[in-house]
N, C-alpha and C positions, 0 to 999 in steps of 0.2 A: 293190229298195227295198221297205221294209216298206208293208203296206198299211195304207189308214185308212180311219174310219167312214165316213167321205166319200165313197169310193169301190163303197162296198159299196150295190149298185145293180140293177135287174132287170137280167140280160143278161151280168153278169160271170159269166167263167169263171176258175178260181182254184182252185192245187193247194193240197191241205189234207190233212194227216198225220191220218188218223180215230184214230187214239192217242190224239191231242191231242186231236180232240175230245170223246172221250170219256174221258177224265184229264180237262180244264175243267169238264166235267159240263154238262147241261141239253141237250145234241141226244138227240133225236129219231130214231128211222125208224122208216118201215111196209113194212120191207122182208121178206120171207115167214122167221119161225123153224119149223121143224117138228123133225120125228124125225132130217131130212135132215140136217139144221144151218140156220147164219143165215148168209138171203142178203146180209147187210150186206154194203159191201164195207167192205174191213181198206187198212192201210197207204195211203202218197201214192196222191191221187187226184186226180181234175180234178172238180168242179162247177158245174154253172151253177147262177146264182143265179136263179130266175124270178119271187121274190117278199120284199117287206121290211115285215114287219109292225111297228106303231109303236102300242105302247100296245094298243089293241081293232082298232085301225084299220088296213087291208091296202094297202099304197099304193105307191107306185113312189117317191114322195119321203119327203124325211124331217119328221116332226112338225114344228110350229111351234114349239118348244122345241128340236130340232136335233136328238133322242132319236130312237135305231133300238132295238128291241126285241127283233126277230129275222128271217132270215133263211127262207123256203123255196128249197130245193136239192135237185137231181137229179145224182147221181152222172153222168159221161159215160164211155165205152168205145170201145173202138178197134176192135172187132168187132160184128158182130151176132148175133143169140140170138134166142131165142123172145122176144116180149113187149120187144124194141127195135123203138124209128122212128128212122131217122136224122136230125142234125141236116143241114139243106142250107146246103151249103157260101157262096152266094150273100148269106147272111145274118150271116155270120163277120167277125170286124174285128179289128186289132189282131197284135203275135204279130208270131212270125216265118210264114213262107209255109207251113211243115207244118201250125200249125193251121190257116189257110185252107184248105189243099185235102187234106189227110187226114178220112178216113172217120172220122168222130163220129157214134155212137149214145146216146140215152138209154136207161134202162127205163122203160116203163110202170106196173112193179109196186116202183118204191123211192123214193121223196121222204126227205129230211130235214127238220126242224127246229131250227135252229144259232143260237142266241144270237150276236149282234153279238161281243161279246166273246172267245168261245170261238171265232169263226169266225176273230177276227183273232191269234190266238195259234196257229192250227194252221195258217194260211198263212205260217208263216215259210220255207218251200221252197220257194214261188212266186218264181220270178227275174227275174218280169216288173217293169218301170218305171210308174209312171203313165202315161207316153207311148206304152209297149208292152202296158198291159192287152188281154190278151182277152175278147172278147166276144160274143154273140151275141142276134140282133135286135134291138141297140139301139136302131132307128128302128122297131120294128115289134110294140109291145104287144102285138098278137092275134097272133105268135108265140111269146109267149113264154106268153100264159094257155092255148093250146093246150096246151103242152107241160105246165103245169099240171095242166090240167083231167084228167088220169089221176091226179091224188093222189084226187079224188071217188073213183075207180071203183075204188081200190084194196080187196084182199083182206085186207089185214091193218091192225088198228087201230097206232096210233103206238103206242112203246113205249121206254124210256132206251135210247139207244146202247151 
């Protein structure tokens, strides 16, 4: 079932076709470009949502007007790498049982910036129910500004997807 604003929440995890969001326009990463290439990643992906900015204001709910502005988002991976922590599984909800107890990793070195909008047009390949959303720490705020707090320490300034 398609997703809605409503839903889009710290702690969702939510596949998003990076095509899309970069055909809608207005995301965001600080993921490393160099000589090498860009470490964006491409094609369906999983993201967790760790932050929903409203207007100037960074907040876990939505404005007092019902308005979401945009999204901060960390790509997840099913491997580890240099410069991943994993997510603990302890903290998982929702989903069938592979998300619970499959190995999820973030990076440390790639945040996003995904407009509301652009965020709910690229999750049209997400298969999950409202009933079934996946999620992560949703009882547990200082899990998820953790997982945040590495956009500060990143190497590379934001830049259009």
């Amino acid at each position: 079932m398609q997703l809605t604003s409503d839903e889009v929440t710290p702690g969702l995890v939510v596949l998003l076709d990076t095509a899309t969001l970069r055909t809608a326009g207005g995301a965001q990463t600080n993921a490393v470009r160099d000589v090498h290439g860009d470490r964006a990643v491409v094609g369906p992906h999983d993201f967790l949502i760790v932050g929903v900015v409203v207007g100037d204001h960074d907040d876990a709910a939505r404005g007092t007007d019902g308005s979401h502005t945009h999204c901060a988002a960390v790509p997840l991976f099913p491997k580890s790498a240099v410069g991943n922590q994993p997510l603990l599984n302890a903290l998982k909800s929702g989903g069938a049982n592979d998300w619970r107890t499959a190995d999820t990793y973030f990076s440390h070195w790639q945040h996003w910036r995904v407009p509301i909008a652009s965020l709910l047009e690229a999750s049209s390949q997400d298969v999950t129910t409202p009933a079934t959303r996946r999620r992560y720490a949703a009882d547990d705020r200082q899990a998820l500004d953790d997982v945040r707090a590495w956009e500060t320490r990143n190497r590379a300034e934001y830049r259009d997807a």
